[in-house]
SERO-4910 file (N, C-alpha, C, O; in steps of 0.05 Angstrom, whole numbers):
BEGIN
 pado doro    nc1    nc2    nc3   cac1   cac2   cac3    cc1    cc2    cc3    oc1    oc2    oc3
  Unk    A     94   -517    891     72   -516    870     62   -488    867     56   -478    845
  Unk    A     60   -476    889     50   -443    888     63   -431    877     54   -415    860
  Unk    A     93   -436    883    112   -419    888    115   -422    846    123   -404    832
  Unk    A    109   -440    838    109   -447    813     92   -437    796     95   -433    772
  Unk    A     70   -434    813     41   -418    796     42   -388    793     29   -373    779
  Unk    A     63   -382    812     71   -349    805     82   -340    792     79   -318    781
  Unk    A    111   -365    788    120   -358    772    119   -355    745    130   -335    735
  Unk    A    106   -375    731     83   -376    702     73   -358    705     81   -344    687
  Unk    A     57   -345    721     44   -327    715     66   -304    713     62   -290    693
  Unk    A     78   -299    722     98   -267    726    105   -275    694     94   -258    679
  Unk    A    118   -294    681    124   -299    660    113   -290    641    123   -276    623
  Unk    A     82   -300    644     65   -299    620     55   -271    622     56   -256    602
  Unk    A     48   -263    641     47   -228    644     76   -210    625     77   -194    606
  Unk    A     90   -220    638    124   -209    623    125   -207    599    135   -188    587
  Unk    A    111   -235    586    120   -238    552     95   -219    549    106   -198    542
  Unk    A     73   -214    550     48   -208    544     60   -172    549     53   -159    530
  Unk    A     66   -165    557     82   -139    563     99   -133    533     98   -114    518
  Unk    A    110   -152    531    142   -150    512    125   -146    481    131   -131    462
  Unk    A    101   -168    484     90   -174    462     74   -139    444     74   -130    421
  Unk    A     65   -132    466     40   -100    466     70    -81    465     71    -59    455
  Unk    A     85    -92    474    108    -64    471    122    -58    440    133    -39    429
  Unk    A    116    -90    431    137    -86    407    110    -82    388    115    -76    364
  Unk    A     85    -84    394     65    -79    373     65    -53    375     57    -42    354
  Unk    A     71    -40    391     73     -4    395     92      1    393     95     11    416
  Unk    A    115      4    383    140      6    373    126      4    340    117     25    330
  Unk    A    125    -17    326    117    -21    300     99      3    291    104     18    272
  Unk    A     74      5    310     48     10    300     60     42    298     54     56    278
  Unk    A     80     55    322     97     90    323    103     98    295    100    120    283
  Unk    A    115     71    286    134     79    260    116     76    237    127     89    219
  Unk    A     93     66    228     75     78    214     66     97    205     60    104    183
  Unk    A     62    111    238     52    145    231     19    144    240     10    121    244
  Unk    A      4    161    241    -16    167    244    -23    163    216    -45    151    215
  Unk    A    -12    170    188    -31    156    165    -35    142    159    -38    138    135
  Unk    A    -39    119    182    -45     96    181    -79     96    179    -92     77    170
  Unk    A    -93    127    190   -121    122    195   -131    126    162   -154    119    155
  Unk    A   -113    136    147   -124    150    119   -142    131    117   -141    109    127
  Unk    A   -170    146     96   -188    131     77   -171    114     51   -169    122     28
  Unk    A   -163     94     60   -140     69     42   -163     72      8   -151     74    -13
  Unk    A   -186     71      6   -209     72    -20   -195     92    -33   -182     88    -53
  Unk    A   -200    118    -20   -198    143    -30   -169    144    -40   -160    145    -62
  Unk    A   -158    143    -15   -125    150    -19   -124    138    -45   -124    152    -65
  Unk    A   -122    108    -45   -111     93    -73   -120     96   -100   -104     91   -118
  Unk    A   -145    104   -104   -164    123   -121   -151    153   -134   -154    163   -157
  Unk    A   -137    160   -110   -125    184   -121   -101    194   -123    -92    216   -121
  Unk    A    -86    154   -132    -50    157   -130    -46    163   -160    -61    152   -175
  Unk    A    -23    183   -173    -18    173   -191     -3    142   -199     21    137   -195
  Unk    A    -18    128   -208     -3    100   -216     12     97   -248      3    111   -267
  Unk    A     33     80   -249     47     87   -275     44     56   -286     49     35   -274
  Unk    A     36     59   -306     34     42   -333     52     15   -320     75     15   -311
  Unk    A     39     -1   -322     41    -38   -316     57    -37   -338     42    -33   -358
  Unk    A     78    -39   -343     95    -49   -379    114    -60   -368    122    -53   -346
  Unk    A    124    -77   -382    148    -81   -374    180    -73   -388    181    -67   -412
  Unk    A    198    -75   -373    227    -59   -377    239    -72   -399    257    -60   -411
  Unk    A    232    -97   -406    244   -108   -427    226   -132   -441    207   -146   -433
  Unk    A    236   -131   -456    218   -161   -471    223   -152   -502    217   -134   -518
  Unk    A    241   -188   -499    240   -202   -528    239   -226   -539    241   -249   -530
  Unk    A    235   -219   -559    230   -246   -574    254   -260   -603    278   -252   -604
  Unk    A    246   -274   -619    271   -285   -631    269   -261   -662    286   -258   -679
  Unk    A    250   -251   -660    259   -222   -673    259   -198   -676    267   -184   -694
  Unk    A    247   -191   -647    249   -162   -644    253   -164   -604    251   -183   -588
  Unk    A    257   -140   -601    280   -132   -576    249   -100   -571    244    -83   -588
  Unk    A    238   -103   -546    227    -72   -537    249    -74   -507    255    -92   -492
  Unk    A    255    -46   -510    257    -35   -480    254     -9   -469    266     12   -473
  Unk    A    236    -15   -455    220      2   -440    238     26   -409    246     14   -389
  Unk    A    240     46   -411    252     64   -392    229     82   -380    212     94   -394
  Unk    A    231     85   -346    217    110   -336    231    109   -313    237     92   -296
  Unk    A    236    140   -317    247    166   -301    233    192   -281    220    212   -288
  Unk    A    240    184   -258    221    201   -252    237    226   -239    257    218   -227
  Unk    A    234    251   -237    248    281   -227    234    295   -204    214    305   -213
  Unk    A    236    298   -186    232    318   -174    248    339   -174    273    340   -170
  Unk    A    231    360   -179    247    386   -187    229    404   -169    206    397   -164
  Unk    A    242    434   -154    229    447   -146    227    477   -155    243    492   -165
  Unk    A    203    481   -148    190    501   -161    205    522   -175    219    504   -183
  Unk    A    215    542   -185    217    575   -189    205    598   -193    214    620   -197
  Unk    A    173    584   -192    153    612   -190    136    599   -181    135    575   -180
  Unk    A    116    619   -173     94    605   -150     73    629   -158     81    652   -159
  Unk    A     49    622   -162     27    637   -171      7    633   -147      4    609   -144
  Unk    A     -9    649   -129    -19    648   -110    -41    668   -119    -35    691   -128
  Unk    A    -74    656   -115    -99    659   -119   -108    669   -102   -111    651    -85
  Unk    A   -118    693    -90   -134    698    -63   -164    711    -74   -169    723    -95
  Unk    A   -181    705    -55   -200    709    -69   -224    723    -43   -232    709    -25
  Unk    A   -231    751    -47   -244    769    -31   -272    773    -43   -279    761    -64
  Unk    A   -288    790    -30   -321    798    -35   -327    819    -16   -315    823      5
  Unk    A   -352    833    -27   -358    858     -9   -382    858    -12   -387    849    -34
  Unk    A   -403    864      1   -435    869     -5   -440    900     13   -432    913     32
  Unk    A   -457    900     -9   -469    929     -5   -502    931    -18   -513    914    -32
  Unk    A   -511    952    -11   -536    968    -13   -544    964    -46   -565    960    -57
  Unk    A   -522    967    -55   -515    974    -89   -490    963   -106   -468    970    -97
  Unk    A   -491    949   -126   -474    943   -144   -441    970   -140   -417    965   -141
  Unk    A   -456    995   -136   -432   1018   -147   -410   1010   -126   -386   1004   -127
  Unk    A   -436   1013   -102   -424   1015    -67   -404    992    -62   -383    997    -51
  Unk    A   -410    966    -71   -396    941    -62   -376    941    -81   -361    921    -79
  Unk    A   -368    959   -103   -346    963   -128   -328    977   -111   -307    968   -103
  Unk    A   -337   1001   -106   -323   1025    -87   -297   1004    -60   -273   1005    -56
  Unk    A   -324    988    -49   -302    989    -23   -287    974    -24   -267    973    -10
  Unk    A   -296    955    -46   -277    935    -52   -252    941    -61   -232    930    -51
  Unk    A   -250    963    -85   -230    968    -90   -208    984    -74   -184    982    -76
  Unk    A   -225   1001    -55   -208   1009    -42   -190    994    -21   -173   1007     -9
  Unk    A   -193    958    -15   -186    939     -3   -160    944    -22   -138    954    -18
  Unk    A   -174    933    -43   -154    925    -63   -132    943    -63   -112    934    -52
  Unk    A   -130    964    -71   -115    983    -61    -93    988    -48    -69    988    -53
  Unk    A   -108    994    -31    -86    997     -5    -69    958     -1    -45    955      4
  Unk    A    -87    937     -6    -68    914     -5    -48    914    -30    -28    900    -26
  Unk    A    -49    927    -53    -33    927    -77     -9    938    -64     12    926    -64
  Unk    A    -12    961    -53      2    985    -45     26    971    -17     51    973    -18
  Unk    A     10    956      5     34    929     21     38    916      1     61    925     -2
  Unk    A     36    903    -15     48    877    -43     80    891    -46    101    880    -44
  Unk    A     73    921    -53     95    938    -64    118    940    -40    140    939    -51
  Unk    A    122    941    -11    134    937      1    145    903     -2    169    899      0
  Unk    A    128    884     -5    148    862      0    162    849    -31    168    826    -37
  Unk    A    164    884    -54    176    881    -81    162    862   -105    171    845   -121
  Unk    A    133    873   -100    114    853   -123    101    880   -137     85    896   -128
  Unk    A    111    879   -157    105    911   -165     76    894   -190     62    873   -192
  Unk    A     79    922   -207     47    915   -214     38    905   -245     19    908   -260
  Unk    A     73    885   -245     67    868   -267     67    831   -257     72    809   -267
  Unk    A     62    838   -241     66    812   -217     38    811   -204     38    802   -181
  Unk    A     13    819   -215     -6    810   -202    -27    821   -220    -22    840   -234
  Unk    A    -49    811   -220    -77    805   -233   -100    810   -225   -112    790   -220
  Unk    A   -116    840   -221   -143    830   -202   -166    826   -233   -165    835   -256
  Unk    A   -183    812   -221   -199    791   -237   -226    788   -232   -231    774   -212
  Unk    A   -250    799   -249   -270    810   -237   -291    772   -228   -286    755   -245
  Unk    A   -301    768   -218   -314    744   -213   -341    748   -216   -350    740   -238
  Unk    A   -360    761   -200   -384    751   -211   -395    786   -188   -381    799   -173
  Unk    A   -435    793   -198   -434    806   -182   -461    791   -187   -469    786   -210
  Unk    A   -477    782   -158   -498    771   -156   -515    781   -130   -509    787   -107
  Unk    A   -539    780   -145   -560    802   -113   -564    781    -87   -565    757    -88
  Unk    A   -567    796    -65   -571    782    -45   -591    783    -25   -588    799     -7
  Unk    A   -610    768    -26   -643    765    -18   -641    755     21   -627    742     37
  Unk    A   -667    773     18   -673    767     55   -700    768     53   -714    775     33
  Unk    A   -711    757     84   -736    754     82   -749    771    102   -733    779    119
  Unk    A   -774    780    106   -789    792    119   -807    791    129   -825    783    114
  Unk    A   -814    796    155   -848    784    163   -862    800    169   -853    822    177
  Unk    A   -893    794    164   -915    827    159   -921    828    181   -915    810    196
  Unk    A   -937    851    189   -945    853    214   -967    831    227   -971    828    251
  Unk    A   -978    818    208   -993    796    231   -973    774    228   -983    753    237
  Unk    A   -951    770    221   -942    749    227   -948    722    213   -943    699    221
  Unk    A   -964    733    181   -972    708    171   -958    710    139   -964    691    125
  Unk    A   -941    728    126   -936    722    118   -906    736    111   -901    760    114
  Unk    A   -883    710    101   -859    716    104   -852    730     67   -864    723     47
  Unk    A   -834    745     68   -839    757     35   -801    765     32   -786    777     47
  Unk    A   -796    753      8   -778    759      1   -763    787     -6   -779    806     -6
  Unk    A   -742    793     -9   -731    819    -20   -705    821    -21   -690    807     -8
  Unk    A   -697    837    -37   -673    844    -44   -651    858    -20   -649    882    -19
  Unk    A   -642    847    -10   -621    858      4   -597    881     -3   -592    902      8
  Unk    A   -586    867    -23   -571    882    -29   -551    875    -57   -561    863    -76
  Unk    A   -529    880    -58   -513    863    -79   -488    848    -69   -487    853    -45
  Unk    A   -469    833    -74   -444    814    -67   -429    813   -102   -435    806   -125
  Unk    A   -406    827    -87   -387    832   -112   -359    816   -112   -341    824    -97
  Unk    A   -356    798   -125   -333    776   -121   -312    780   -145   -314    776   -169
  Unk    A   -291    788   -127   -259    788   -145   -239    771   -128   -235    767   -104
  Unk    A   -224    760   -165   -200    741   -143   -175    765   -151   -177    783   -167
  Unk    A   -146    758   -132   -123    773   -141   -105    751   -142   -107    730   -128
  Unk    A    -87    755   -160    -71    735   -169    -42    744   -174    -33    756   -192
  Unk    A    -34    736   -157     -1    736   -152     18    721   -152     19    704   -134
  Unk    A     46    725   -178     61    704   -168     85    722   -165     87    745   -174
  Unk    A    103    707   -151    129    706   -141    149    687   -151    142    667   -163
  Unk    A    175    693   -146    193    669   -154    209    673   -129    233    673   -132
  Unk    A    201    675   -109    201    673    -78    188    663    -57    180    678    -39
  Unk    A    183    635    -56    172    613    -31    163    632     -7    141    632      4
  Unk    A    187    649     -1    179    644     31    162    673     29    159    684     51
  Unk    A    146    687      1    135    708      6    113    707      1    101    728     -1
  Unk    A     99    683      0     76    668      0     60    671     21     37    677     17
  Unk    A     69    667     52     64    657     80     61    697     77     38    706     74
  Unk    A     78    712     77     82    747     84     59    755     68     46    771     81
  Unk    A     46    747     36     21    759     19      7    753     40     -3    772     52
  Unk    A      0    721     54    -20    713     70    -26    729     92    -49    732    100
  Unk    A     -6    739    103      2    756    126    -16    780    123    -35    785    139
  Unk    A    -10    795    102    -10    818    102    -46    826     92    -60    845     98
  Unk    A    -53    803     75    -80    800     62    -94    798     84   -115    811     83
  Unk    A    -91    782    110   -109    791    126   -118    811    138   -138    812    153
  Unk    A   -100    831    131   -100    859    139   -133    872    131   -149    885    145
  Unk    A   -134    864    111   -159    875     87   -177    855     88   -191    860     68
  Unk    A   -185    837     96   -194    827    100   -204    807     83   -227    801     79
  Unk    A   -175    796     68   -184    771     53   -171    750     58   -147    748     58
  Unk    A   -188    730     64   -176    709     76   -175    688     60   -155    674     60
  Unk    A   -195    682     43   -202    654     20   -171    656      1   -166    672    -18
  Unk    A   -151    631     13   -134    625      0   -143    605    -25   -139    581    -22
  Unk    A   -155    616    -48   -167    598    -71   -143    576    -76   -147    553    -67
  Unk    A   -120    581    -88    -97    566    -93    -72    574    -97    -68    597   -102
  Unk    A    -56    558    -94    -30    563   -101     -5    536   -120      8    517   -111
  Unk    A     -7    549   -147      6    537   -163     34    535   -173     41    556   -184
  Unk    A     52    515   -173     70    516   -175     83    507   -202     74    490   -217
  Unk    A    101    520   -206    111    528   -236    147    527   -242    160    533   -221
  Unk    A    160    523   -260    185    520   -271    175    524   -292    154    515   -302
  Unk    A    203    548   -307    195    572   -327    223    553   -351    229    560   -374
  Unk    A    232    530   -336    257    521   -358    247    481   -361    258    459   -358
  Unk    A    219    493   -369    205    467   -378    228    449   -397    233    426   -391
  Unk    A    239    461   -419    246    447   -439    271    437   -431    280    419   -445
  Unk    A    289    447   -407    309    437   -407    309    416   -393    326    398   -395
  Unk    A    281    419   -371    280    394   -361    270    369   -369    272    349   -354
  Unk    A    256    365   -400    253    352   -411    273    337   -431    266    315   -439
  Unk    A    295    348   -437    318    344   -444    335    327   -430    345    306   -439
  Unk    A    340    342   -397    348    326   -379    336    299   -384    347    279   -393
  Unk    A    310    301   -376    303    270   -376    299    256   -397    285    236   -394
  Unk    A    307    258   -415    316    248   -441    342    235   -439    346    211   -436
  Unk    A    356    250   -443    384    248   -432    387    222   -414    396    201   -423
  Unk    A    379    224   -390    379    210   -367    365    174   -383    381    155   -386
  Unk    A    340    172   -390    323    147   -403    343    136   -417    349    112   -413
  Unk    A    364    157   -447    367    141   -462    384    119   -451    381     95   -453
  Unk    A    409    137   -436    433    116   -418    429    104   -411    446     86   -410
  Unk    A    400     97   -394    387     64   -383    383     49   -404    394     28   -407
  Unk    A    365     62   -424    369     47   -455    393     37   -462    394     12   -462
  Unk    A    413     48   -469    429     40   -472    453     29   -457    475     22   -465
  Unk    A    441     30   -428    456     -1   -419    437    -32   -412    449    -52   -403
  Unk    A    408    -31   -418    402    -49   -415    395    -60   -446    382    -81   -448
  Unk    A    404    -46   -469    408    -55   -501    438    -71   -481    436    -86   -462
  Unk    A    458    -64   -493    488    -63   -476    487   -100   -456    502   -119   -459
  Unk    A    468    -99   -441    466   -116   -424    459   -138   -437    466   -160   -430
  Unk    A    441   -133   -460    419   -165   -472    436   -170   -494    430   -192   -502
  Unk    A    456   -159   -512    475   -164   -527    504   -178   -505    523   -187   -517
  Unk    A    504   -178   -489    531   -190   -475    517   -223   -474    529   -244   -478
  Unk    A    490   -220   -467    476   -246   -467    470   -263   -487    475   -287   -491
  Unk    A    459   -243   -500    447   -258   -530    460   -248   -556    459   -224   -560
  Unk    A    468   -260   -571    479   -255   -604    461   -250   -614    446   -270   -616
  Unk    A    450   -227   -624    432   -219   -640    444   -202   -668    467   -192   -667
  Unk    A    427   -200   -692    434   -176   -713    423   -164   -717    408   -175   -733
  Unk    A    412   -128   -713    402   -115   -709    396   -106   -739    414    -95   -751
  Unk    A    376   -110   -749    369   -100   -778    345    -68   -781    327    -59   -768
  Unk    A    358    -62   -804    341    -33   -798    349     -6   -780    372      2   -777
  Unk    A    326      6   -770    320     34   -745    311     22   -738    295      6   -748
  Unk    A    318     26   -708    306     17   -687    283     47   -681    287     71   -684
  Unk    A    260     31   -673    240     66   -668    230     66   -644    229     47   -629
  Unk    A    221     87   -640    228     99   -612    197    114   -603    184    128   -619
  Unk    A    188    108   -576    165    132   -570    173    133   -539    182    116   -525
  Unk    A    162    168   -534    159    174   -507    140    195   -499    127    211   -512
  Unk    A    142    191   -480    121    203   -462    135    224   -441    154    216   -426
  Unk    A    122    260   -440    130    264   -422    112    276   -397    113    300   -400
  Unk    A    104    273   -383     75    278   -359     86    289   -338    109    280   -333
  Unk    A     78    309   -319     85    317   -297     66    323   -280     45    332   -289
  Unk    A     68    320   -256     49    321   -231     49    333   -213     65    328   -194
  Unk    A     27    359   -209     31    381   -187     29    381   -161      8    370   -155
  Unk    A     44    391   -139     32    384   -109     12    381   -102      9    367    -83
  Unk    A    -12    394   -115    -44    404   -112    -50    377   -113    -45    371    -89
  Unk    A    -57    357   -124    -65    324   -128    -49    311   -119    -55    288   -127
  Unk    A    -22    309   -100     -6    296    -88    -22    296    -55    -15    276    -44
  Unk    A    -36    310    -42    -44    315     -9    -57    296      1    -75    293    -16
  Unk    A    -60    285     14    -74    265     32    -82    269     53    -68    285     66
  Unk    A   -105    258     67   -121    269     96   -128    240    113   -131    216    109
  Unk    A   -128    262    140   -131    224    147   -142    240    180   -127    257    189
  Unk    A   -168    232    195   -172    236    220   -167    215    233   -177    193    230
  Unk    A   -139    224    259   -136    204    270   -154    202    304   -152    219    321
  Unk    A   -168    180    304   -176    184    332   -199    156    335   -203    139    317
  Unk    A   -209    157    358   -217    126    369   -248    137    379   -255    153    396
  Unk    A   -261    123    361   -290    128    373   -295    108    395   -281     88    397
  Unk    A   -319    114    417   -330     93    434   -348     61    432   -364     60    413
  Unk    A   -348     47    441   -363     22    441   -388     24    426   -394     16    403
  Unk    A   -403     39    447   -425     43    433   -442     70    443   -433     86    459
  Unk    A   -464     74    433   -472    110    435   -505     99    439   -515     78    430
  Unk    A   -519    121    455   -543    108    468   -551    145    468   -545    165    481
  Unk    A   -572    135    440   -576    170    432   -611    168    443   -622    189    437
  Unk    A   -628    151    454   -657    158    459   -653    147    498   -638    129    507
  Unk    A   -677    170    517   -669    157    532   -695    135    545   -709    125    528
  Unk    A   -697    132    561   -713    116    583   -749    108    559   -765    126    554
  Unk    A   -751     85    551   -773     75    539   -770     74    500   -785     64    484
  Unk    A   -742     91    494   -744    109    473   -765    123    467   -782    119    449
  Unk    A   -763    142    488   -780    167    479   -775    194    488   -792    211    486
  Unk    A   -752    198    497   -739    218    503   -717    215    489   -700    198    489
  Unk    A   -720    246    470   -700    240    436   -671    254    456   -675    266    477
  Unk    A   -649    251    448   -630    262    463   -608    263    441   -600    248    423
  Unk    A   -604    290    452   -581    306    430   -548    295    429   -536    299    451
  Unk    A   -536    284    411   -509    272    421   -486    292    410   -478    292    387
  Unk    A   -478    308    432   -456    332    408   -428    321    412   -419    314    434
  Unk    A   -417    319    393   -392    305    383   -365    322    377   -365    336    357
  Unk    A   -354    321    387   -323    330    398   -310    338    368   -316    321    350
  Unk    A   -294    358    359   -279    362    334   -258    339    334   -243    330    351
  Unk    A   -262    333    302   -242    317    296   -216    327    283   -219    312    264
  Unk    A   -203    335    279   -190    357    265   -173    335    246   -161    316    255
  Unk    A   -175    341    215   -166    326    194   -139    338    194   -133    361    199
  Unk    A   -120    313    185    -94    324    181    -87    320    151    -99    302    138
  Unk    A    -66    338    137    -62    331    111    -37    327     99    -25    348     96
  Unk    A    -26    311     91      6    315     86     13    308     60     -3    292     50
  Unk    A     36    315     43     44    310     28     60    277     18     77    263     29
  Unk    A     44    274    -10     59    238    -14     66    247    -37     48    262    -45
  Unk    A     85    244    -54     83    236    -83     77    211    -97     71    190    -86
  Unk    A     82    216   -129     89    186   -139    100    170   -126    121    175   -116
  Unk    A     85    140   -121    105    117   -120    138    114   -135    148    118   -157
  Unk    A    148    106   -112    175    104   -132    171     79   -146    183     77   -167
  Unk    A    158     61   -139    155     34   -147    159     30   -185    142     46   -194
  Unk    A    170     20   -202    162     20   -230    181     34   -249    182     30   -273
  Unk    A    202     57   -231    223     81   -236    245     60   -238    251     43   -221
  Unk    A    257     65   -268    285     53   -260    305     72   -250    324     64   -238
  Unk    A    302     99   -256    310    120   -238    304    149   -230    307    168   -246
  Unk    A    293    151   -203    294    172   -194    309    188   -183    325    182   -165
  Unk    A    305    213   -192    321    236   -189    311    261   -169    293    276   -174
  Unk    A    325    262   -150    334    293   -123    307    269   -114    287    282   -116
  Unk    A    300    244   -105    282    235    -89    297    235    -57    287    220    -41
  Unk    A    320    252    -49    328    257    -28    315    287    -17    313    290      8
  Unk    A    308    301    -31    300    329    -26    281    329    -10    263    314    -17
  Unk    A    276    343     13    245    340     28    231    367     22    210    373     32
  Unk    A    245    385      3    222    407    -10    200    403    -31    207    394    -53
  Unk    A    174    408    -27    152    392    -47    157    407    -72    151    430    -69
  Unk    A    166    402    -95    160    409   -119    141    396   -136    120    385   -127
  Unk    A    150    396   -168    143    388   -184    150    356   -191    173    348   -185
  Unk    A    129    338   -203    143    308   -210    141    306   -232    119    301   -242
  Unk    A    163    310   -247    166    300   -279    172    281   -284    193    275   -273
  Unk    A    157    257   -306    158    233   -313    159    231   -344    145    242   -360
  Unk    A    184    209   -351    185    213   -374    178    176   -379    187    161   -362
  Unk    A    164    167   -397    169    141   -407    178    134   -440    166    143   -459
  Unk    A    198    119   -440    206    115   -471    216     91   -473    226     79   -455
  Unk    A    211     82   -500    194     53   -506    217     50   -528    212     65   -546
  Unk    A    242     35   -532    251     26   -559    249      3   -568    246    -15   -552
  Unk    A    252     -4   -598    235    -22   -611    264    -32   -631    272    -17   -649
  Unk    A    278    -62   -623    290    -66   -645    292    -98   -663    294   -121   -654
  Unk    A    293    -86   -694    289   -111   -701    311   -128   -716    330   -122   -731
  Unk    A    296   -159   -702    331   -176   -707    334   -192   -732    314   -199   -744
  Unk    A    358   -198   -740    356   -215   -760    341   -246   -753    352   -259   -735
  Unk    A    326   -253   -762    321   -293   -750    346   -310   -751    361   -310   -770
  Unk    A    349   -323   -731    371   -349   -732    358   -364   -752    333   -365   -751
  Unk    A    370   -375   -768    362   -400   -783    370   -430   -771    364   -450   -782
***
């Protein structure tokens, strides 16, 4: 009988093991963005038009196509954005530019000569401090000084010289990476492409509902599309992964000793998602793991039939 009660138990311990092992196996392959804000995230997916791919009736025929492309970049426009304060409007012009300068002057070693970049005056606004009189009763404002803000704007049709501007801009001491935008300079051909690509689904799922159905197509058939594309910048997602405690006991003994609770960094992570593929009857280079551009085309044809009598 003992010898029996151990053994159930070793058992039920065993499966209870097997059970937590395969929930941690599952839960690995998720990923840590499992913690994302799910509100936010889904708030800020691009979602594609609820339509559907086909539908007809006993006198007219729609069919609906969307294509989706990833394509990657061929120029890249990068925003940095510096400031200087000084005594004086002239003074905080002066040193600034001389930043500027000498960083234009490294640009020119890594071959970004000086039709490849933009400096761009931003704002010049005074900068106030306060002061206390000698008895100590009253605090009085004043002018400090001035704060002179320019962005520089650079692009490349070179990825990896993005990370080297970053490099080298710290030199001078600008660090505010404002943005970086990505660009394809052969817009129209890639709109073509995906033209191209829609109609042949069109025209094998026309192709497909005529093997089915005897229909007589009377008239032009007419036609609309759509073409939209979606930049990396609104594709990013964040998510802090980590496990707070039970519970937190911030007053102490009577509550009346207030007590300070300082809280450990959480450090947010961010990664790249695109479009759902979900809704695509075909996507294109969705094997590529370089982030580009997502071009989406949707096109809608419309045809009308003779009535059976």
């Amino acid at each position: 009988m003992k010898n029996n009660f151990y053994y159930n138990k070793t058992k039920f311990f065993t499966l209870l093991l097997l059970l937590i092992s395969i929930y941690s196996i599952q839960a690995q392959m998720s990923g840590n963005q499992a913690y994302r804000n799910r509100n936010s995230y889904e708030n800020n997916r691009p979602v594609l038009s609820d339509v559907k791919h086909f539908y007809a009736t006993d006198s007219t025929m729609v069919i609906n196509v969307n294509v989706l492309m990833n394509k990657k970049a061929d120029q890249f426009k990068i925003t940095l954005g510096l400031n200087d304060e000084a005594e004086s409007p002239k003074k905080a012009i002066e040193n600034m530019n001389i930043r500027i300068q000498n960083f234009i002057k490294r640009l020119g070693v890594l071959g970004i000569n000086k039709d490849d970049f933009y400096v761009d005056f931003i704002s010049q606004t005074k900068v106030y401090d306060v002061s206390l009189s000698d008895d100590k009763k009253l605090i009085s404002e004043k002018i400090k000084g001035f704060e002179i803000k320019k962005n520089i704007i650079i692009k490349t049709n070179d990825h990896s010289k993005i990370e080297k501007i970053i490099y080298e801009a710290s030199d001078y001491q600008i660090y505010d990476i404002i943005k970086i935008d990505y660009m394809n300079t052969n817009l129209e051909k890639i709109h073509q492409d995906l033209m191209t690509e829609a109609s042949k689904i069109a025209k094998w799922k026309k192709e497909d509902y005529f093997k089915r159905f005897k229909k007589e197509i009377i008239g032009t058939p007419t036609m609309n599309s759509g073409f939209n594309y979606v930049f990396p910048s609104s594709q990013y997602q964040q998510y802090t992964a980590y496990e707070s405690s039970d519970f937190d006991l911030l007053r102490g003994y009577n509550n009346n000793d207030l007590m300070i609770k300082k809280m450990e960094k959480k450090g947010k992570t961010f990664y790249y998602e695109g479009t759902p593929y979900n809704g695509f009857d075909k996507v294109i280079n969705n094997e590529d793991p370089e982030i580009g551009i997502q071009y989406i085309i949707n096109m809608s044809i419309k045809y009308d039939f003779k009535k059976n009598r």
